[in-house]
LUMNU-549126 format. One record per residue (C-alpha): residue number from 1; residue in one letter; chain; x, y, z. Coordinates in pm, 1 decimal. Layout:
N
rec pos:NUM&code:a&unit:A&east:X&north:Y&up:Z .
...
% end
This chain:
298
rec pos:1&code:x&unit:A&east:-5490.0&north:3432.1&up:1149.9 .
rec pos:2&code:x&unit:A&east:-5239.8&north:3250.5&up:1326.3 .
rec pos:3&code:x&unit:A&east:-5386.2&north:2933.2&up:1234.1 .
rec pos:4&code:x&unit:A&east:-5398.8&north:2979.4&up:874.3 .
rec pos:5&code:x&unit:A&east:-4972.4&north:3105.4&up:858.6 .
rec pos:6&code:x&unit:A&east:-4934.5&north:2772.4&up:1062.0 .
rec pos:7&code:x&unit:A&east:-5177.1&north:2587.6&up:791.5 .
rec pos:8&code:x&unit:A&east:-4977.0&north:2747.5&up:504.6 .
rec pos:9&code:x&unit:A&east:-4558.9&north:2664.2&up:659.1 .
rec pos:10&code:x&unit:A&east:-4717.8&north:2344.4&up:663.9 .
rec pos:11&code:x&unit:A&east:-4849.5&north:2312.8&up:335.9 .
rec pos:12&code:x&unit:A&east:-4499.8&north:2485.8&up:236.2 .
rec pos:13&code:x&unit:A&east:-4315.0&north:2184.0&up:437.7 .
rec pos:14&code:x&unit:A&east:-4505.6&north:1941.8&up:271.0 .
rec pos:15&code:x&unit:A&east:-4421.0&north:2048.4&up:-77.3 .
rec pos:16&code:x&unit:A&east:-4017.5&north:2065.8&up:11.5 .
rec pos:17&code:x&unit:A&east:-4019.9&north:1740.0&up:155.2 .
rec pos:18&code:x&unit:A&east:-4222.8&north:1565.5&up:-191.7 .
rec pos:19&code:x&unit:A&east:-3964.8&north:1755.7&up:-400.0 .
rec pos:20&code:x&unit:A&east:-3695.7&north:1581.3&up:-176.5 .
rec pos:21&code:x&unit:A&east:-3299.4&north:1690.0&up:-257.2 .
rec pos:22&code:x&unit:A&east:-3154.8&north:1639.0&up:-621.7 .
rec pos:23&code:x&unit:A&east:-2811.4&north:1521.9&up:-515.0 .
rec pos:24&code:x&unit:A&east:-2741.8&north:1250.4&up:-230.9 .
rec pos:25&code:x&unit:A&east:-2743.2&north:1444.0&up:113.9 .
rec pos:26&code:x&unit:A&east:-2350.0&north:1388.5&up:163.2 .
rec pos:27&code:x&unit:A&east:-2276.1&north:1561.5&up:-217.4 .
rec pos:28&code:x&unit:A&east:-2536.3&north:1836.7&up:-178.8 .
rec pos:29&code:x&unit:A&east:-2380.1&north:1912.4&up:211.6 .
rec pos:30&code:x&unit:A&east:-2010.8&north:1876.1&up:37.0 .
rec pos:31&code:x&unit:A&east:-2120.5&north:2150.1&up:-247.3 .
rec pos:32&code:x&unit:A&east:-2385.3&north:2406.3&up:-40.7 .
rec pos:33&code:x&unit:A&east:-2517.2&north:2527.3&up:-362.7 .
rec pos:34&code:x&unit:A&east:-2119.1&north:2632.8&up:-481.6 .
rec pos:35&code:x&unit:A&east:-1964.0&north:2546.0&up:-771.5 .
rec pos:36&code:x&unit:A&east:-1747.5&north:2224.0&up:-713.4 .
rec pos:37&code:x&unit:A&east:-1439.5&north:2389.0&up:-821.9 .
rec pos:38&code:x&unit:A&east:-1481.5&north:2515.9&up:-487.6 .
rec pos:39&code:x&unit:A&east:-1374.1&north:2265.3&up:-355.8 .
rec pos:40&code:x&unit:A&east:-1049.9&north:2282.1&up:-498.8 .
rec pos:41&code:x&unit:A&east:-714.4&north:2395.3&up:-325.1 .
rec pos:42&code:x&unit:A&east:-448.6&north:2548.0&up:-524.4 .
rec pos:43&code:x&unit:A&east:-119.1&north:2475.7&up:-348.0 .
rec pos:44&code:x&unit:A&east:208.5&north:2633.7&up:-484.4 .
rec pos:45&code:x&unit:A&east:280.8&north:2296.2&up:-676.5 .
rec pos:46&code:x&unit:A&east:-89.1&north:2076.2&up:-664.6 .
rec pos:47&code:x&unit:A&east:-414.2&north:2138.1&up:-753.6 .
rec pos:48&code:x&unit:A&east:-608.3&north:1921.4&up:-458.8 .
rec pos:49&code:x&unit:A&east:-896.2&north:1800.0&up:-361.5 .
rec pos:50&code:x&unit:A&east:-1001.8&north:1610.7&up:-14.5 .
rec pos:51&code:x&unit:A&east:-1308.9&north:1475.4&up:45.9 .
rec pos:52&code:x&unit:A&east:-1221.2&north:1244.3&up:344.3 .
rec pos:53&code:x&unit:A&east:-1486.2&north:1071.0&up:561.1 .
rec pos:54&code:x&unit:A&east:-1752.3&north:1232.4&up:426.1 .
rec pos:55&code:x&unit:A&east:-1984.2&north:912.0&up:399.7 .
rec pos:56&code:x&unit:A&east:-1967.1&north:858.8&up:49.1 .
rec pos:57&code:x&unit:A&east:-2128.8&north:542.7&up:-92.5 .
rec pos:58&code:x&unit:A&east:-2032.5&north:665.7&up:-389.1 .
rec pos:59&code:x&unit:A&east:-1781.9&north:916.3&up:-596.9 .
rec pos:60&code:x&unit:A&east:-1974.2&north:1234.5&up:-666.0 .
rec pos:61&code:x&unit:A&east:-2047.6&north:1265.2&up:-1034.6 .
rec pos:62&code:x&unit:A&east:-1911.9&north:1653.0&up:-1022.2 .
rec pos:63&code:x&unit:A&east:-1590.0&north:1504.5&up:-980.9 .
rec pos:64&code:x&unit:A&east:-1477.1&north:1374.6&up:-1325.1 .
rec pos:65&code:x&unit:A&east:-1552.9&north:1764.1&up:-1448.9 .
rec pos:66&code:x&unit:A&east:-1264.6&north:1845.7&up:-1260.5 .
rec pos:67&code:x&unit:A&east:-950.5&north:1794.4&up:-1458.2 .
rec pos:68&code:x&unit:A&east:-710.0&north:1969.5&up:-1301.2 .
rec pos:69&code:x&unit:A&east:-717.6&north:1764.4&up:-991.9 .
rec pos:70&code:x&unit:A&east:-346.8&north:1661.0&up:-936.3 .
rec pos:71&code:x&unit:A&east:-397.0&north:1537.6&up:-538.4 .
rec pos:72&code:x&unit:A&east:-730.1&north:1370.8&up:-505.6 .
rec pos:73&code:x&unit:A&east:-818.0&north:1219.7&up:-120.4 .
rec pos:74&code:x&unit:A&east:-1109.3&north:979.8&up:-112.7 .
rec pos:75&code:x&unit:A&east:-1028.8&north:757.1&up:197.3 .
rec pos:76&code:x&unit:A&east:-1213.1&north:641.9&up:489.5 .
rec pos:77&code:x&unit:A&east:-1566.5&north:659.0&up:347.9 .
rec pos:78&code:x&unit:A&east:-1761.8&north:378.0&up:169.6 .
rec pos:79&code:x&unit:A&east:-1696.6&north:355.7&up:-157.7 .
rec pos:80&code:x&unit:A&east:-1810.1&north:35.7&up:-315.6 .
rec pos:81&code:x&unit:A&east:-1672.4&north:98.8&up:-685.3 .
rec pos:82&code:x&unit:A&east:-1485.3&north:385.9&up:-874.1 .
rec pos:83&code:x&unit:A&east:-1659.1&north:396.3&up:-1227.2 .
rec pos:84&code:x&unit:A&east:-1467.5&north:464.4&up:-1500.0 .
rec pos:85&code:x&unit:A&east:-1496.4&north:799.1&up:-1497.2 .
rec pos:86&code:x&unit:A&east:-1177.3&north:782.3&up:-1325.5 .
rec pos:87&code:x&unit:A&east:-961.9&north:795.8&up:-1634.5 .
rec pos:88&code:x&unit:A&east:-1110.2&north:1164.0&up:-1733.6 .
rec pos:89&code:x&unit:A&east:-843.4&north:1269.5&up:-1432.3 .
rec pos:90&code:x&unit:A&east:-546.8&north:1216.1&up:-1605.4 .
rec pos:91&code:x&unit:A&east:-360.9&north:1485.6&up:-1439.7 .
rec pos:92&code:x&unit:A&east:-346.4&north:1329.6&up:-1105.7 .
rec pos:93&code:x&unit:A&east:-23.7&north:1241.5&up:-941.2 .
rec pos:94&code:x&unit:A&east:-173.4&north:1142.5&up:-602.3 .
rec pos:95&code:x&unit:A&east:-450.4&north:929.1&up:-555.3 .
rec pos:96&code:x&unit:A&east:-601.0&north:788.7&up:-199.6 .
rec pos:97&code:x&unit:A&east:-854.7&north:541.8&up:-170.2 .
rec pos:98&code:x&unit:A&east:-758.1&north:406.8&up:118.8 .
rec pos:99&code:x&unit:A&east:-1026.7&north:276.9&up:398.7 .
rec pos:100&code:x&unit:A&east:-1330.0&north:218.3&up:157.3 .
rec pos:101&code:x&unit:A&east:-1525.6&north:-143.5&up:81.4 .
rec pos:102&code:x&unit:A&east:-1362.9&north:-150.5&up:-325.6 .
rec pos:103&code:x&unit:A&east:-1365.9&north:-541.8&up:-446.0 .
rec pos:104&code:x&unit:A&east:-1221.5&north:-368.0&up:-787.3 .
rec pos:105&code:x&unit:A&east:-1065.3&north:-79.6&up:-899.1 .
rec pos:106&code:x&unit:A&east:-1141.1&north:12.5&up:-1305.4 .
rec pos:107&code:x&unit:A&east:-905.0&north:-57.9&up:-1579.8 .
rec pos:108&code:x&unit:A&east:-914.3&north:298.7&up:-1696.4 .
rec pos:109&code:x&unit:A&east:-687.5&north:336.5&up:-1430.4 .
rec pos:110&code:x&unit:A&east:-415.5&north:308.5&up:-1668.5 .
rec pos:111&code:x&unit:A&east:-480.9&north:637.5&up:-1825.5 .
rec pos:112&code:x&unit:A&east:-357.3&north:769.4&up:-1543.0 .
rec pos:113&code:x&unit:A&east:-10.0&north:872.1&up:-1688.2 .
rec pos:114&code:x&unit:A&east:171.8&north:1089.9&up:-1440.8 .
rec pos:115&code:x&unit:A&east:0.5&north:868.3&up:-1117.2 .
rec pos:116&code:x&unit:A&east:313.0&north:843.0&up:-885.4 .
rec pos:117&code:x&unit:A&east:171.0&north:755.5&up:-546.2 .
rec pos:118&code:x&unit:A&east:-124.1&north:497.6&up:-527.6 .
rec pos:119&code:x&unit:A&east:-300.5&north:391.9&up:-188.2 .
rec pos:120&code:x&unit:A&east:-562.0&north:172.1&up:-222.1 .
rec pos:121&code:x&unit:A&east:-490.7&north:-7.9&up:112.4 .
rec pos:122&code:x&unit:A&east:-774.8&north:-135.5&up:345.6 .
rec pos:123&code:x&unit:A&east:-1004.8&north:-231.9&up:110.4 .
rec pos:124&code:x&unit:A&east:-1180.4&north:-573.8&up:-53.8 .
rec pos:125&code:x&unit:A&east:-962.3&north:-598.5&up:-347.4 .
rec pos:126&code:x&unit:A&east:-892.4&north:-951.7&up:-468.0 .
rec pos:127&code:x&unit:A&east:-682.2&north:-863.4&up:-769.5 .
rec pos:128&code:x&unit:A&east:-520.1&north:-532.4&up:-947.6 .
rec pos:129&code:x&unit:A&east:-564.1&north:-493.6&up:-1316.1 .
rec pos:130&code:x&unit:A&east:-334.2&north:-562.2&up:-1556.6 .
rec pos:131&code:x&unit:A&east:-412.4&north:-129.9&up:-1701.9 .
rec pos:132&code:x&unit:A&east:-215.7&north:-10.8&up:-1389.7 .
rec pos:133&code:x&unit:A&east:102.6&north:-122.4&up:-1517.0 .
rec pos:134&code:x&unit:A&east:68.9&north:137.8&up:-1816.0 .
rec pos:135&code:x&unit:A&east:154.6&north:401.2&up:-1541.7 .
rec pos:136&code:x&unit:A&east:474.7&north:438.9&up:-1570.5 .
rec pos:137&code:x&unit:A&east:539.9&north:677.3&up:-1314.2 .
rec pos:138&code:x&unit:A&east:424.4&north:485.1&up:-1000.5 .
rec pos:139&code:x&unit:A&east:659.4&north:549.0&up:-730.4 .
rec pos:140&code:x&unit:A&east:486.9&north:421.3&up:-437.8 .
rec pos:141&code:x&unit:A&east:215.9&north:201.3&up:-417.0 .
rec pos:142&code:x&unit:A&east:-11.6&north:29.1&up:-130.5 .
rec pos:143&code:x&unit:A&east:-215.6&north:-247.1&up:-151.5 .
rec pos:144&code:x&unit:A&east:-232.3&north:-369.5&up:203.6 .
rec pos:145&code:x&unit:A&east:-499.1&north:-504.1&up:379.5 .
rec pos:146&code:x&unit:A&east:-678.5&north:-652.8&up:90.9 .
rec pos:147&code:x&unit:A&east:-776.6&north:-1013.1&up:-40.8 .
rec pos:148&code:x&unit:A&east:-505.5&north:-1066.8&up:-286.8 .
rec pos:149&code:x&unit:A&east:-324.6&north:-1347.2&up:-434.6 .
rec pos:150&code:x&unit:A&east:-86.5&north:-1249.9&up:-718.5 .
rec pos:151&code:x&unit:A&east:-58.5&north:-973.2&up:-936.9 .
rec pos:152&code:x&unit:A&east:-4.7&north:-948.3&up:-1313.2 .
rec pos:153&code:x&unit:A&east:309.9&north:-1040.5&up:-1494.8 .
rec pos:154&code:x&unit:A&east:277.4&north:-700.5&up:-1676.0 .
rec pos:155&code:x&unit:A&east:385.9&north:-539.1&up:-1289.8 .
rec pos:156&code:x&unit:A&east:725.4&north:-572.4&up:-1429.9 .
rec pos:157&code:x&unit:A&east:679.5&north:-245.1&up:-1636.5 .
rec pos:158&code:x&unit:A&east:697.5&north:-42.1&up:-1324.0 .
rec pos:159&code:x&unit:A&east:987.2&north:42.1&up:-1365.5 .
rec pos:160&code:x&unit:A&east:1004.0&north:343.8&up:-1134.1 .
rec pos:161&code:x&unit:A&east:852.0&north:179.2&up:-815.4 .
rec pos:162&code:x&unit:A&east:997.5&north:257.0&up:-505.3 .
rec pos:163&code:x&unit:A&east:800.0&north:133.1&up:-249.1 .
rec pos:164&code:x&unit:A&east:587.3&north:-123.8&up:-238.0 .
rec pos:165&code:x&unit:A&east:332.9&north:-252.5&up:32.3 .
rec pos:166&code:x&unit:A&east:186.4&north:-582.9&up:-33.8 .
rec pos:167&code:x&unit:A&east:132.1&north:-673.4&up:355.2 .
rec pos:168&code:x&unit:A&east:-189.0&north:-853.5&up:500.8 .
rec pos:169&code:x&unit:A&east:-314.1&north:-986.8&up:196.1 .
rec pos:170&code:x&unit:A&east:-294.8&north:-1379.3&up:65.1 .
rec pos:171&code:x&unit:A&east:5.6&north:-1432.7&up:-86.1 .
rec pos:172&code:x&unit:A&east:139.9&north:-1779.9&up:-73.9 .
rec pos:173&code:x&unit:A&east:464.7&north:-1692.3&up:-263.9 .
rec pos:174&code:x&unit:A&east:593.4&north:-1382.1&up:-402.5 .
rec pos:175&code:x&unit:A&east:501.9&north:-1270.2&up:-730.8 .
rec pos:176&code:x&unit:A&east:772.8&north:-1291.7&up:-944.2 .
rec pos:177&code:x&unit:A&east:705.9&north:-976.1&up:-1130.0 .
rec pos:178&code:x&unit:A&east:855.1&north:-823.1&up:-843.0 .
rec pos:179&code:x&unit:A&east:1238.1&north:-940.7&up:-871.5 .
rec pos:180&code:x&unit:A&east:1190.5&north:-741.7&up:-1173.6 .
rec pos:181&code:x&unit:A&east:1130.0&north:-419.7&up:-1004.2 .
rec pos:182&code:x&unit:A&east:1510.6&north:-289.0&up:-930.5 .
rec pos:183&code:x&unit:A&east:1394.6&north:5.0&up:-837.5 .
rec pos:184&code:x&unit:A&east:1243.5&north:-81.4&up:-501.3 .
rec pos:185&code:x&unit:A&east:1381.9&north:24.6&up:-188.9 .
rec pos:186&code:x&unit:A&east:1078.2&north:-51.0&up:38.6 .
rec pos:187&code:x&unit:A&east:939.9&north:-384.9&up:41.6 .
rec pos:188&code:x&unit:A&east:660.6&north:-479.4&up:307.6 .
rec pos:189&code:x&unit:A&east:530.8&north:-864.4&up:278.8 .
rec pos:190&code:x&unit:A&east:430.0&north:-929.6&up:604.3 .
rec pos:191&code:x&unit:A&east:144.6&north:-1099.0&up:751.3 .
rec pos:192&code:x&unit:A&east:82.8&north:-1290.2&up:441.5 .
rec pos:193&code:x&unit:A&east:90.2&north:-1685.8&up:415.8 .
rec pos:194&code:x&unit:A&east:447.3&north:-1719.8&up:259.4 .
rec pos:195&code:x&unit:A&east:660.3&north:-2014.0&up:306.7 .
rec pos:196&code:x&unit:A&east:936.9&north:-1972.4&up:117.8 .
rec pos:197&code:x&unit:A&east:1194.0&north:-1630.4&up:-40.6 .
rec pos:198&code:x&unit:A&east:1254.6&north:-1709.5&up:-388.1 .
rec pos:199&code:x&unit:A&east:1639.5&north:-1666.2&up:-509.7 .
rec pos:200&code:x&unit:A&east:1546.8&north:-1394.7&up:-778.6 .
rec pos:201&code:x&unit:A&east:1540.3&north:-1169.3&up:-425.3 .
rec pos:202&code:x&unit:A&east:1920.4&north:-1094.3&up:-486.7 .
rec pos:203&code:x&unit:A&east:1801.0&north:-875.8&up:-811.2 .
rec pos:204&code:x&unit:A&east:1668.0&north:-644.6&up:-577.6 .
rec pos:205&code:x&unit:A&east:1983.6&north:-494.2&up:-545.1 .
rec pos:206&code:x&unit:A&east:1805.8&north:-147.5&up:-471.1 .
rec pos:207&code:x&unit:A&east:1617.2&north:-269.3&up:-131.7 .
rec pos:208&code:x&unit:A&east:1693.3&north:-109.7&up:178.3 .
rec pos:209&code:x&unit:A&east:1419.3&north:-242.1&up:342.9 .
rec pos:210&code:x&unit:A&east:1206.6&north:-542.4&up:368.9 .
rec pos:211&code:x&unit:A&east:982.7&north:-674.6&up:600.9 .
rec pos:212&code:x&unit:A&east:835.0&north:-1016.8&up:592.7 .
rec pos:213&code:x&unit:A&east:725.6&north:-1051.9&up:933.4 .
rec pos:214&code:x&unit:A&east:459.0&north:-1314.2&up:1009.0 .
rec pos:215&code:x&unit:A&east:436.4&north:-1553.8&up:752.5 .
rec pos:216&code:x&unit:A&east:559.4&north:-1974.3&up:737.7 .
rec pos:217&code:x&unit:A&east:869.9&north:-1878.0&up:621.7 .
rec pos:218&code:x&unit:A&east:1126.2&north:-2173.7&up:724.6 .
rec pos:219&code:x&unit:A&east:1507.4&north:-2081.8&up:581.8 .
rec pos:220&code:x&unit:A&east:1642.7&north:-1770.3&up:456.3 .
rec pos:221&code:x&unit:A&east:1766.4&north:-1850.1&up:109.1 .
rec pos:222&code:x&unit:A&east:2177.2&north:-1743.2&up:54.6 .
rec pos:223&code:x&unit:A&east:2108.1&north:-1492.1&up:-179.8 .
rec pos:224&code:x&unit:A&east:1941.1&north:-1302.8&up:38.0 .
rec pos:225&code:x&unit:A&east:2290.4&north:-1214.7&up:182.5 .
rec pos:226&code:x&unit:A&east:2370.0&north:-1063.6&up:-151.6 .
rec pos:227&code:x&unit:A&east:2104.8&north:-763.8&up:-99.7 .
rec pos:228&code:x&unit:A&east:2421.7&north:-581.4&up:74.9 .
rec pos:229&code:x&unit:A&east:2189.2&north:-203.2&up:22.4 .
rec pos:230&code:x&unit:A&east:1995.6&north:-379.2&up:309.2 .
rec pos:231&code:x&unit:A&east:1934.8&north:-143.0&up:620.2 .
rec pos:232&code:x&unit:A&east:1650.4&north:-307.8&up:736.3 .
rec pos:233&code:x&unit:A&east:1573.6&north:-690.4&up:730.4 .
rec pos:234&code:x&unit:A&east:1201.0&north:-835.1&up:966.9 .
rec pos:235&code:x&unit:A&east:1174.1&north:-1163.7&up:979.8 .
rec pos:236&code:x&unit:A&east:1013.7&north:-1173.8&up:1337.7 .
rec pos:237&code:x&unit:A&east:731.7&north:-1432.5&up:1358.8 .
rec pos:238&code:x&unit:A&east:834.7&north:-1722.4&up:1131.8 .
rec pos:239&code:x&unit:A&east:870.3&north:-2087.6&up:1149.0 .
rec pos:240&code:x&unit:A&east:1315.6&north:-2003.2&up:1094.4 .
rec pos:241&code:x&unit:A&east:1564.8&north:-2248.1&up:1255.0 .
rec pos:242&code:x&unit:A&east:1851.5&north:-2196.5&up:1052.4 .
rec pos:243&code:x&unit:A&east:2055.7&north:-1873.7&up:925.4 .
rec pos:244&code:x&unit:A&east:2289.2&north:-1899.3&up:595.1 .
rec pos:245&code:x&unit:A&east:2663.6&north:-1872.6&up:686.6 .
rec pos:246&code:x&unit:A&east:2704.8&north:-1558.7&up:485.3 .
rec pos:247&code:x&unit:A&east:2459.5&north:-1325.0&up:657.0 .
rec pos:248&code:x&unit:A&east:2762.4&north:-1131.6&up:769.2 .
rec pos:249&code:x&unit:A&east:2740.7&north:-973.0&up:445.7 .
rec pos:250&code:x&unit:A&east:2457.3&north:-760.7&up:524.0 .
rec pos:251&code:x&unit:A&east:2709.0&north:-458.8&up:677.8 .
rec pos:252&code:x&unit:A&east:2454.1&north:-205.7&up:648.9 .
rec pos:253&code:x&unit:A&east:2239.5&north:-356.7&up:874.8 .
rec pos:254&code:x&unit:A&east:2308.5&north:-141.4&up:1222.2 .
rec pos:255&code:x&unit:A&east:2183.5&north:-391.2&up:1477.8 .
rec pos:256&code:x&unit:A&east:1993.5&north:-699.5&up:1611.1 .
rec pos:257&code:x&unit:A&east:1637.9&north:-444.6&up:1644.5 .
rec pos:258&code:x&unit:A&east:1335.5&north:-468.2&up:1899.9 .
rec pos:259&code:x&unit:A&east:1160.0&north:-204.7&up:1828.7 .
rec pos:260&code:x&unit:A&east:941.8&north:-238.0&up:1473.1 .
rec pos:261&code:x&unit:A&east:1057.1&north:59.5&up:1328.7 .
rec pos:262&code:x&unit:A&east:1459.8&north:49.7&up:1414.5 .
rec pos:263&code:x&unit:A&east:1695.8&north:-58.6&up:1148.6 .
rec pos:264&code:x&unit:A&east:1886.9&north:-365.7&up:1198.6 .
rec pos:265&code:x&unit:A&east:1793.3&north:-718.6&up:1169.0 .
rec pos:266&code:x&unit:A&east:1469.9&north:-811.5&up:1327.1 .
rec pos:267&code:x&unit:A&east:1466.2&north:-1165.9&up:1416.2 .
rec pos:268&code:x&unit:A&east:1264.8&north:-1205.2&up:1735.3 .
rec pos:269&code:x&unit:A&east:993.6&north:-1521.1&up:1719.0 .
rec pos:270&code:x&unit:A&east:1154.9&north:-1756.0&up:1549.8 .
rec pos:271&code:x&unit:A&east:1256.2&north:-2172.8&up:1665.9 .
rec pos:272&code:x&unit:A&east:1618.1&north:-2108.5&up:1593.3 .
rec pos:273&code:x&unit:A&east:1825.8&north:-2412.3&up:1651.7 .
rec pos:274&code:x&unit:A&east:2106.0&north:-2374.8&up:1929.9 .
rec pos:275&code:x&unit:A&east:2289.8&north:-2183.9&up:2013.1 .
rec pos:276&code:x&unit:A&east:2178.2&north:-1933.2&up:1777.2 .
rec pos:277&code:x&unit:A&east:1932.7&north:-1752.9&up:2055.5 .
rec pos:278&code:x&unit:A&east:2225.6&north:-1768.2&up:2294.1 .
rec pos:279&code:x&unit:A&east:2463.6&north:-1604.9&up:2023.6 .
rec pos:280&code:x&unit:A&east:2193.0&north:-1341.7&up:1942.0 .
rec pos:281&code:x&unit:A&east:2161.5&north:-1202.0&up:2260.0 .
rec pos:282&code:x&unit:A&east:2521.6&north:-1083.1&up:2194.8 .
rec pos:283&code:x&unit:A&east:2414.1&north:-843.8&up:1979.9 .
rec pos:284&code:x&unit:A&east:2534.6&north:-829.1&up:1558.8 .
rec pos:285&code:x&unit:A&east:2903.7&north:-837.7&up:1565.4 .
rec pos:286&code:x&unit:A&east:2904.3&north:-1185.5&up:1762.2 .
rec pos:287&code:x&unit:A&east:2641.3&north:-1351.7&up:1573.7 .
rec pos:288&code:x&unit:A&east:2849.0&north:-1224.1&up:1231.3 .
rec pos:289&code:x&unit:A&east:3182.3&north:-1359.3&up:1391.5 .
rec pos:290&code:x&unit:A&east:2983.7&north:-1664.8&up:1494.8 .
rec pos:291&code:x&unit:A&east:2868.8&north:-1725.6&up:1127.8 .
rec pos:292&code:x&unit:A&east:3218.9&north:-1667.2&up:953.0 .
rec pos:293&code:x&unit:A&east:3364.3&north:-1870.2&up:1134.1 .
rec pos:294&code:x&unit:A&east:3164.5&north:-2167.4&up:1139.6 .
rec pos:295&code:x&unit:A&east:3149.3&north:-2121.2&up:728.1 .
rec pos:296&code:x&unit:A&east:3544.5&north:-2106.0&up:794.8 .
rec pos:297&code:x&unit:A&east:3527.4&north:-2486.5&up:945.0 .
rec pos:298&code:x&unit:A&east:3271.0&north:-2566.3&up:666.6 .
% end
């Protein structure tokens, strides 16, 4: 008798394992045989939704029959592409896709209307559609650690943008859609291949802090100096000799700075000419007296 109950959980075994699971193992674990709106966690001013290193080659289809996402987390699994699906969330105001393999995100990302905070950092992009201008909201946005070059002209539409993060990727200059975004207060360039700031920087008269840290860059162009909202200015790791005479206008800047994430002018790895390292070491107020006065003799 015992023999034929073991024959029969066998045959049983069999017949679940031919069926096999409708959904990928990762979606069916994430749903458990719920409904997916679940998932879902009302806060007292976002609907959200995080599905976080959960292995995910790919977004669950259950997704884009959830509207009334507002905060959606997707980072850190292994997304290769978001379909276009995406635009059926146009209610979302926070999206992360941050730490996947995406070479592309979809142009229906421009239905995204009220999108104000974007990351799609640490991925394979090697361009941004033009679509993501059309949302008009954007207040912060994160494209680091990526593969890109430039980014469309129509980036000057963004009117709103706040902060933008642009660092380790391939830019040889900087776009010049961005001198057109006077909102920005946060600009982070570094570790690109730049070799040169363009003078449109001084229409960034909004910019309390940028950080261009490890790139080719060789001078510091005057109208740099102009940016007086400055609190924060990295320039660490560049090829700079020279400093223009009217740095000293940059008053909100607190301090020569050491550590990363002080305020102040970080300046640190640089083949300055003589005696600028010698001046430096005397902290802010001598290399500003320095400067005035040798424009003074100028």
């Amino acid at each position: 008798m015992g023999t034929e109950h073991s024959k029969n959980e066998g045959r049983r075994s069999m017949v679940f394992l031919r069926k096999g699971p409708k959904l990928p193992a990762w979606e069916d674990a994430l749903l458990s045989g719920k409904e997916p709106k679940s998932l879902l966690k009302r806060g007292l001013r976002y609907v959200s939704l995080s599905l976080i290193m959960k292995g995910m080659t790919s977004a669950p289809d259950f997704l884009w029959g959830l509207p009334e996402v507002q905060k959606l987390n997707l980072s850190r699994n292994q997304l290769v592409v978001i379909p276009p699906s995406l635009g059926k969330l146009d209610r979302l105001v926070v999206l992360n896709l941050s730490g996947n393999c995406l070479k592309c995100l979809p142009k229906e990302i421009g239905l995204l209307r009220n999108l104000k905070v974007l990351f799609v950092n640490m991925n394979c992009l090697t361009e941004v559609p033009a679509e993501l201008s059309l949302c008009r909201k954007l207040e912060v946005l994160s494209l680091s650690h990526n593969c890109i070059s430039q980014l469309p002209l129509s980036f000057t539409d963004l009117t709103s943008l706040r902060k933008l993060n642009l660092s380790n990727n391939r830019f040889v200059q900087i776009p010049l859609c961005i001198f057109a975004l006077r909102s920005l207060d946060f600009l982070h360039l570094g570790s690109n291949r730049l070799e040169n700031i363009a003078e449109s920087v001084q229409y960034l008269v909004n910019l309390q802090i940028f950080i261009i840290e490890n790139n080719n860059i060789r001078t510091l162009p005057r109208s740099l100096c102009f940016v007086t909202t400055l609190e924060l200015l990295n320039i660490d790791y560049n090829a700079i000799q020279t400093l223009p005479d009217d740095l000293y206008l940059l008053r909100q800047l607190p301090r020569i700075a050491w550590n990363p994430m002080d305020k102040g002018l970080h300046i640190a790895h640089n083949p300055l000419s003589r005696p600028l390292p010698e001046v430096i070491e005397g902290g802010l107020d001598v290399l500003y007296n320095y400067l005035r006065e040798k424009k003074e003799h100028n």
